[in-house]
N, C-alpha and C positions, 0 to 999 in steps of 0.2 A: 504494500500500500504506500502511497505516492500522500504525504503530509507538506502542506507548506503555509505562509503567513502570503496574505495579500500586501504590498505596498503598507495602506490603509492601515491591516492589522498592525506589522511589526510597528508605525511610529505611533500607532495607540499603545499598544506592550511597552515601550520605552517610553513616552510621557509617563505614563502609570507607574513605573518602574522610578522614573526622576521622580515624582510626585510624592512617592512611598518615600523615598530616601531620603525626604527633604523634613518626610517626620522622623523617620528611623531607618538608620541603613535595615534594621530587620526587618522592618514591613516590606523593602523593597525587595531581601530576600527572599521572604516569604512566597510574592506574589512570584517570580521567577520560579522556585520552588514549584509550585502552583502550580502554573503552564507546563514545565516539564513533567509531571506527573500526567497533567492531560494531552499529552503527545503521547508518553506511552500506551495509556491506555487506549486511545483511539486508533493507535496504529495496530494493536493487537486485536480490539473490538469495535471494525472501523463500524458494522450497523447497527450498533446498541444504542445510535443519538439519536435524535429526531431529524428529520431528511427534510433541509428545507430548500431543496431546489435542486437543480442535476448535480448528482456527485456532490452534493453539497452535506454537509452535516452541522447541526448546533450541538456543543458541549459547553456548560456553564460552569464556570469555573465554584469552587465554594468561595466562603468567605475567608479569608486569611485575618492572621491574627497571630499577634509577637510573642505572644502564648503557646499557640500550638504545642512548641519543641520543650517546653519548660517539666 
């Protein structure tokens, strides 16, 4: 399975990423964290999301949180 970020996504992942960091480097590891856990899983289980368009899929990330790992 063929995984990738539109233009669009990646410089929304890295605002959100700057955005995070700007309260706490962790929150912006977090959210990175985050993404890569939902790559893998969708590369493994690409039809377990909702299909919203050709070849398209949603996966929604959960909430993050500086906590988590504590």
């Amino acid at each position: 399975m063929k995984l990738f970020f539109s233009e669009l996504a990646q410089n929304e992942l890295q605002d959100a990423v700057t955005y995070y960091d700007e309260i706490s480097s962790l929150l912006g590891d977090a959210l990175i964290k985050e993404v890569k856990q939902a790559e893998k899983l969708i590369t493994v289980f690409p039809f377990a999301w909702t299909s919203v368009g050709n070849h398209q899929r949603k996966y929604i990330l959960k909430k993050i949180s500086i906590y988590d790992d504590l």
